[in-house]
N, C-alpha and C positions, 0 to 999 in steps of 0.2 A: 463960693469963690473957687473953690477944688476943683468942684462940679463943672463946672464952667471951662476953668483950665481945664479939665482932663477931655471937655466935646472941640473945644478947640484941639489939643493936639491929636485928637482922633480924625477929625476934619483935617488935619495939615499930614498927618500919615497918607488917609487916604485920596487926596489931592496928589500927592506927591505919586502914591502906585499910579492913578488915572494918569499922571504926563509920560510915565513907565509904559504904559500900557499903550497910549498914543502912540507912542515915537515908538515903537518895539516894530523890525519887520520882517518879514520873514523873506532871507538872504538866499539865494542859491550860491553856492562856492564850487567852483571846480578844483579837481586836485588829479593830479598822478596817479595811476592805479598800481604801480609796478615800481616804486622810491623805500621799500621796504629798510628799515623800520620807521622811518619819516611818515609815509603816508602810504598803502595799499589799499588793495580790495583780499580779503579774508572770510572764504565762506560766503560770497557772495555780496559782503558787507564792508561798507569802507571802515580803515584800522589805521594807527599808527598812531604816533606822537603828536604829528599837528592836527588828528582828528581830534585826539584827547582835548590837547588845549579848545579848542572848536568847540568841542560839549562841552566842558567845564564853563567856558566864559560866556555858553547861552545863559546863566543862570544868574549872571553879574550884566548884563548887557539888556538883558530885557529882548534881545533879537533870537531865531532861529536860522539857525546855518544847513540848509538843506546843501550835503555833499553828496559831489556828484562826479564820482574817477573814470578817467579813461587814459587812453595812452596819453602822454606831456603834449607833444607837438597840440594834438585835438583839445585838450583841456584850455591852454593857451590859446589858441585861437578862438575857442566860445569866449573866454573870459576877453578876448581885443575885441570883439565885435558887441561887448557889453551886454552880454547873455548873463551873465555873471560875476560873480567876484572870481579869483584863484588865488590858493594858498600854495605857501613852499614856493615862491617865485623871488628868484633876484633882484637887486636892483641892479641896474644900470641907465647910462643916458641917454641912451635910444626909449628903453622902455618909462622912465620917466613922462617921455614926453606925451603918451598914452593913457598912463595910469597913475592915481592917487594910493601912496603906499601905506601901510601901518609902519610903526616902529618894528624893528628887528623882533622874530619869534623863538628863534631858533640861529646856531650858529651849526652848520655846515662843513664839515672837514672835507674838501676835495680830494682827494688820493691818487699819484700814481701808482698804477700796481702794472707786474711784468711777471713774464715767470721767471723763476727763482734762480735758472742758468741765463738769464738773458738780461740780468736787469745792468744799469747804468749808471753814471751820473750822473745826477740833476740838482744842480743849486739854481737858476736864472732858465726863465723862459726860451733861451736861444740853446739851450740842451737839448732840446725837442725837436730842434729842426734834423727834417729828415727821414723823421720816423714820425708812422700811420700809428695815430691814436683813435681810441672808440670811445663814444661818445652822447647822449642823447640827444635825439630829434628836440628842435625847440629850444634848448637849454645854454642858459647865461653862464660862463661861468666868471665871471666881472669883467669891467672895462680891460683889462692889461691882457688878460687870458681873450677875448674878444679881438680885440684888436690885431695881435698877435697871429688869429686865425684869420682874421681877414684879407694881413699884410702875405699869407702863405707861409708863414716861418714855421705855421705846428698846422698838419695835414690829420683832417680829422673826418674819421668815419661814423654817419651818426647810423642810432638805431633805437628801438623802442623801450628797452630794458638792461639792468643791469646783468643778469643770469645770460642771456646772450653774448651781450658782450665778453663775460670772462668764455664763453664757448669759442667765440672766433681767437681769444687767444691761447687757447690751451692751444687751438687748431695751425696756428702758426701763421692767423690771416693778421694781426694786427699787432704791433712794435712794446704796445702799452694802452691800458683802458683808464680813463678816466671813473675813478669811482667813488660815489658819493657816503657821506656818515661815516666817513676814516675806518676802524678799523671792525665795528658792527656792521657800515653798511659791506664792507664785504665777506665778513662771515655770513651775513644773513642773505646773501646771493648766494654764495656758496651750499649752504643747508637748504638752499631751494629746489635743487637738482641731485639726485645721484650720483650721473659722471662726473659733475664738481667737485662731489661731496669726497669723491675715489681718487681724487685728483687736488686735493686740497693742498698738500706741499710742494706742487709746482707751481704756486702761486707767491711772489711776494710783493709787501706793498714798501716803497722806496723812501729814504728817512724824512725829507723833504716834503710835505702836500703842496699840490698845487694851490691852494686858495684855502681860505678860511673864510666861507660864504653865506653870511646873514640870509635866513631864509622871510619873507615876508606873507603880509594876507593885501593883494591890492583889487581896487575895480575899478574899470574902467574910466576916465573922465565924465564922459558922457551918460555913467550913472548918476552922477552925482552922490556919492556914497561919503562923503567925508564926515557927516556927523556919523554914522554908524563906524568907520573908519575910527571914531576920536573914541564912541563910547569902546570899542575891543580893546584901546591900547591901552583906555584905564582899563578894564576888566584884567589883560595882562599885567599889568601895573600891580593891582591887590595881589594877582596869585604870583607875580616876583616878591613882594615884599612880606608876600605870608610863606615863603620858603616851599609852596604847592607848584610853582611852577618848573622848578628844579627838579622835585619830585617826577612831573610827568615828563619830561626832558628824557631823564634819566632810567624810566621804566620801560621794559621792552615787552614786546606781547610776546 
């Protein structure tokens, strides 16, 4: 009788790995190469936080995530024309109507930063009018901040990187930069460069963030990606509730 139970639940284990194994696929993700510490390229090789989660949750999901950075704008548009999935993307209701999202990955501190003789008050979005903000190519940063820029009320200069953009403001081309991971991501733009690095306390970031902006992993509709979609969020789902997700959150390379 043991004997029996124990070839059945040998059969029902490895029943169970073969629909693992079926449904497991191999994913291409585009991401950012330049969102340091969120997601770069390092050494030739993609890095960051939401890379982490990405390999960690290949081993819970049964998929492989072949990541693939390049500037936002580019990343973005392979993943709209269904080339791929893209991680560290926003939601909003334009892009909803595009792409099938994961649950929240990551939460996002927007930041304005100015330099340190120049900066202002900012409690409400209608602070901003006036002044040339910088900004990335491509990039959400929610319906209210969206809109806002659409209406002309916040004039904003995009461009491909964050290290850039503090250069055009040290340089006196831009009013305020939009910068992302609060106050890591702009140290870690900062320690990217030298003249930044020589130049660090003319930089300050304002008490107010602009957003606090849930980063997601979506693909296209037209992939049809929603069961691989459902197995990442469980996968996330164990490593929030085994306290490992927080862990890679919170670790910086």
């Amino acid at each position: 009788m043991a004997g029996l139970f124990g070839k059945r639940l040998l059969l029902g284990v490895l029943a169970a790995g073969a629909m693992v194994l079926a449904r497991a696929e191999n994913l291409v993700v585009f991401g950012d190469d330049s969102y340091a510490p969120v997601v770069f390229m390092r050494e030739g090789k993609p890095a960051g936080i939401l890379v982490r989660i990405l390999e960690r949750a290949e081993a819970l999901t049964g998929d492989h995530y072949d990541i693939r950075l390049s500037p936002w704008k580019r990343a973005y548009e392979l993943a709209a024309r269904g080339e791929g999935g893209v991680m560290g993307v926003s939601f909003n209701h334009d892009r909803a109507r595009i792409f099938d999202f994961s649950k929240p990955v990551y939460d996002d501190d927007i930041q304005v930063v100015t330099l340190a003789d120049k900066t202002f008050a900012f409690s409400q979005l209608s602070d901003l009018k006036g002044k040339l903000i910088g900004g990335v190519h491509g990039a959400s940063y929610g319906d209210a901040v969206d809109a806002a820029i659409a209406k002309g009320l916040i004039s904003i200069e995009r461009d491909v990187g964050q290290g850039g953009r503090l250069r055009k403001l040290l340089a006196g081309r831009l009013d305020a930069a939009f910068i992302g991971n609060g106050s890591v991501g702009l140290e870690t733009a900062i320690a990217s460069e030298p003249m930044l690095r020589a130049n660090r306390e003319q930089f300050a970031v304002l008490p107010k963030p602009l957003t606090v902006d849930p980063l997601h992993l979506a693909f296209a509709k037209s992939m049809d990606k929603a069961a691989a979609i459902a197995r990442f969020d469980a996968a996330v789902e164990k490593l929030r509730k085994s306290g490992e997700l927080q862990r890679l959150q919170q670790a910086l390379n």
